[in-house]
N, C-alpha and C positions, 0 to 999 in steps of 0.2 A: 724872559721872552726872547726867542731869537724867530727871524723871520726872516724870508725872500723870497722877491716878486722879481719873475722874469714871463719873456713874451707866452710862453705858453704854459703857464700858474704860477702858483705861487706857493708854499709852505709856510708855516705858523705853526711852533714850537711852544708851549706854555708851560712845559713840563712836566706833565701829565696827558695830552692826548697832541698831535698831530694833526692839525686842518690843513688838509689838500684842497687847492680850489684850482678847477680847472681853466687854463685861456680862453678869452670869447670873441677870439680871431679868428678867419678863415683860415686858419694853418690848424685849430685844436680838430683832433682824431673826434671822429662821430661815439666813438666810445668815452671818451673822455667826459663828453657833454649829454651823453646820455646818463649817466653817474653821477654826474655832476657832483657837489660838494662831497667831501670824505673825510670823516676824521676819525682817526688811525688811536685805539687806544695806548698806551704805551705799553702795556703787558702784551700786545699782540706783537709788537715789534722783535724780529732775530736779529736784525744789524741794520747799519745806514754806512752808506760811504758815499766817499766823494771820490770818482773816478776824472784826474785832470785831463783835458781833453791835449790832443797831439798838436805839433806846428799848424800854424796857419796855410791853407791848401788843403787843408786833411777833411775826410767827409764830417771826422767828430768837430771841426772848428778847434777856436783856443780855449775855449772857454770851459767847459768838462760838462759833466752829469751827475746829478746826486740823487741817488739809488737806496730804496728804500729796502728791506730784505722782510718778508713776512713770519711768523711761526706758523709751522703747519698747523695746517686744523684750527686756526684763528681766524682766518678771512675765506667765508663761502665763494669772493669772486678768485681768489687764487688759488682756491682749492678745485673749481670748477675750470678752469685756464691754462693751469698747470703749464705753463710754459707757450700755450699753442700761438697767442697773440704777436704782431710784430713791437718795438720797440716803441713807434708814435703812438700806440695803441694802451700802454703801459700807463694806468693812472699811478703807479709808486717808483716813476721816473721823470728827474725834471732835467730839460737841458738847461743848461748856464753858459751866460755868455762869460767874457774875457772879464767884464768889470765886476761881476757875480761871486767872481773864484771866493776871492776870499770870506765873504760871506757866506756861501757855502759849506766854506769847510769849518765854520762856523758853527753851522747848526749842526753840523753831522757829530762835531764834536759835545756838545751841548745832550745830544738822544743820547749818546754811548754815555757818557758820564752816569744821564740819568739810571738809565739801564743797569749797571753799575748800582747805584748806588739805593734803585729798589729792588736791584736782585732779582731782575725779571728774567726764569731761565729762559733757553737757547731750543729747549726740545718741543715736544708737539703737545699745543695745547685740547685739553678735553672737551669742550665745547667752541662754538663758534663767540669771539669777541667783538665781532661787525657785523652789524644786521644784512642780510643779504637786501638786492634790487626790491622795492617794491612792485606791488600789481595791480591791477590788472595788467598783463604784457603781450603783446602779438609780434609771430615771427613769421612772415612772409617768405614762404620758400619759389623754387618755381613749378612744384607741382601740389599745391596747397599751401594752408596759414593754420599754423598751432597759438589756439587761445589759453593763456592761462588766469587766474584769476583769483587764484590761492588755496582754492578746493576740487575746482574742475579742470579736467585738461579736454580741449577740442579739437578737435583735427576736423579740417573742411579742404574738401580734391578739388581742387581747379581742371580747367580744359588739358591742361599738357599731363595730366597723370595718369599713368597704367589703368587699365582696364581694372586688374584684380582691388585696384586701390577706389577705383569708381562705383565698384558692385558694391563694394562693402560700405558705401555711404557715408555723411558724417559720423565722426564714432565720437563717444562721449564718454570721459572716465573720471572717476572720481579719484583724489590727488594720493589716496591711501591705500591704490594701487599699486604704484611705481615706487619702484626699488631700485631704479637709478638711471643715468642721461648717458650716451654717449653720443660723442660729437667729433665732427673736424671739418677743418675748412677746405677750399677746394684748392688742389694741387695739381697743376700739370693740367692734364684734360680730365682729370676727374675731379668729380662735383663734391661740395661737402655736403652734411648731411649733421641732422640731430633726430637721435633714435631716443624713445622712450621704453627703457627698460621693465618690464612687466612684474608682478610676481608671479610664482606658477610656472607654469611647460611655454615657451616663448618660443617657435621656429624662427632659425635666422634663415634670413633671405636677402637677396642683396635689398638697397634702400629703398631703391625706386620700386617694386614690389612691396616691399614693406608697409602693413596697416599703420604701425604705429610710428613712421620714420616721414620726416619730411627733407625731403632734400633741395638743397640750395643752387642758387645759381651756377653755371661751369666758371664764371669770372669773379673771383673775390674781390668782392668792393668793401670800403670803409664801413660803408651804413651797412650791409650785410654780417660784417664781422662784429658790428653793435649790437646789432641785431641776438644775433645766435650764442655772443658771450655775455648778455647782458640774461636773456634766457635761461641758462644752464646753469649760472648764477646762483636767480632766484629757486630753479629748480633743486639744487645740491641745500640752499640753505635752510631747505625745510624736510630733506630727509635727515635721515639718520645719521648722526657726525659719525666718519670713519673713526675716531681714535677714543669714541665714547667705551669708560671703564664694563665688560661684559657684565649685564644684568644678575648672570645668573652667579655671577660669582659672590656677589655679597648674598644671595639664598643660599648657597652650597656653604659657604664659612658659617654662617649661622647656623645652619644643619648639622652641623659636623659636631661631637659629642665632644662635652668638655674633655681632657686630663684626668681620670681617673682618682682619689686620694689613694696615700697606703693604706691596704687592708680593705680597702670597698670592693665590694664585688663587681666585677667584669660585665661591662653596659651589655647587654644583648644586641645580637648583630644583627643587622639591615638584613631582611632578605634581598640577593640581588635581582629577583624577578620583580621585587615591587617599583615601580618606576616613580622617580620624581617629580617635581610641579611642572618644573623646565622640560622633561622628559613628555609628560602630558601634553603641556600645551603645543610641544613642536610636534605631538601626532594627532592633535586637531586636524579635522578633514578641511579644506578649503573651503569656501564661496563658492556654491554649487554653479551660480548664476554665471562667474569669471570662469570658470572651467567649461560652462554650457555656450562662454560665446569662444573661449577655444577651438573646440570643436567645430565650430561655424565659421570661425576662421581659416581651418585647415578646410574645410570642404571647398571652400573660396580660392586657396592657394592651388588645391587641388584642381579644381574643376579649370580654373585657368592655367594648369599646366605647367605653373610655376615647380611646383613639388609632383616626382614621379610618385607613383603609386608603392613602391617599394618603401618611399621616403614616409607619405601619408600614411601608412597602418604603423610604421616604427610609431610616431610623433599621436596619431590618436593612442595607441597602447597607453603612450607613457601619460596622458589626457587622463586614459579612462581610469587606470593605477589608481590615479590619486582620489575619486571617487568614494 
């Protein structure tokens, strides 16, 4: 067991999983505490270090930081984060003070050992090994609030949102719709925003127009960054893992004729107009109903002038195509 508790968490080490607990000072990041407890299995673990902090004066302190590193496609909230968060924000970073060090490099040495020694690789894992945020979750933009809830997603328009956003009313979608989240937070004088990726014909348009995008405040605050990454989170952790082995290829290996013996006569060959399962199901016509509110959406973008009319017959075609 190696462990260490400093002002904002603490680490515990048992040699098999990782418990992160967060500080419950007014210095712990509103992410932090929205997460709350975390424990890290070890096969999800790429590396830990101990980075010692600079002379005293310095913004790092004496004391250093001990830095967790993730495998990709093991943790839905770093696979959702990807870098965008600041460092107080970082549940798989602890600062350490001066009297900490050695303790630190303690445990950091204690995970690599482990690791080592169950031959946990380094590359990206197939499935997710940490449960993503649970739900029910609301994210409070400034021009509406996204409910989710683990099957439905909700979008409800507050006073500040665009007309085209207001006509179109609350919209309600079922969670096996979306095919993915894009997000980012706000920079400069531009606002961040978390867009809900659709499956099907999707116009982009900037956020604030957007049906399905809610956008955040112009000033990035703490709880807003808890907010929208604690969100995209639980969103990522229930679609489809990016590094999940393709379906179709253990169909297609099965498929494929044995090796012939000597002397046996030569298998008959596929015709190649006949199409396969995979080939089938990928020209499945859509959800008549999700294409029928496509459409009703473009008339909407349309009529408010958002999308020229040039833009609206490209965007219905490609609607009506899939029909």
């Amino acid at each position: 067991m190696a462990e260490i508790t400093q002002e904002n968490g603490a680490w515990h080490f048992d040699g098999e999983e990782i418990r992160i607990v967060p500080g419950s000072g007014r210095g712990t990041h509103p992410l932090r505490a929205a997460l709350g407890e975390v424990t890290v299995p070890l096969a999800a673990v790429a590396g830990v270090s101990f980075e010692p902090g600079r002379k005293a004066g310095r913004r790092t302190g004496p004391g250093g930081r001990l830095r967790l590193r993730m495998r990709p496609g093991a943790d839905p909230f770093t696979q959702a984060t990807a870098g965008r968060l600041p460092e107080a924000a970082d549940p798989y970073l602890l600062e350490v003070d001066r009297g900490g060090a050695a303790v630190a490099e303690y445990l950091a040495a204690e995970v690599r050992d482990a690791r080592l020694l169950e031959q946990v690789p380094d590359g990206p894992a197939d499935r997710y090994l940490l449960p993503g945020p649970p739900v029910p979750l609301v994210l409070k933009g400034s021009d509406g609030t996204l409910l989710f809830d683990g099957e439905l997603l909700r979008l409800e328009w507050g006073w500040a949102a665009e007309e085209s956003k207001k006509s179109a009313g609350v919209r309600t979608m079922p969670f096996t719709e979306l095919a993915g989240v894009e997000w980012a937070l706000a920079q400069g004088f531009e606002n961040g925003f978390l867009r809900l990726l659709t499956r099907g014909p999707q116009v982009r348009v900037k956020p604030a127009h957007d049906p399905y995008c809610v956008v955040l405040w112009g000033l990035r605050s703490a709880r807003e960054t808890a907010q929208v990454a604690v969100m995209a989170a639980a969103l990522t952790a229930r679609l489809p893992h990016p590094f999940e082995p393709a379906r179709g290829a253990a169909a297609e290996s099965a498929a494929e004729p044995p090796a012939a013996l000597p002397g046996a006569p030569a298998p008959a060959p596929v015709p190649a107009s006949a199409p396969g399962p995979a080939a089938a199901a990928a020209a499945a016509p859509e959800d008549h109903d999700a294409l029928l509110r496509r459409l009703r959406e473009l008339g909407e973008l349309h009529a408010a002038g958002i999308l020229t009319e040039e833009e609206f017959r490209a965007a219905k075609k490609a609607v009506l195509d899939r029909f």
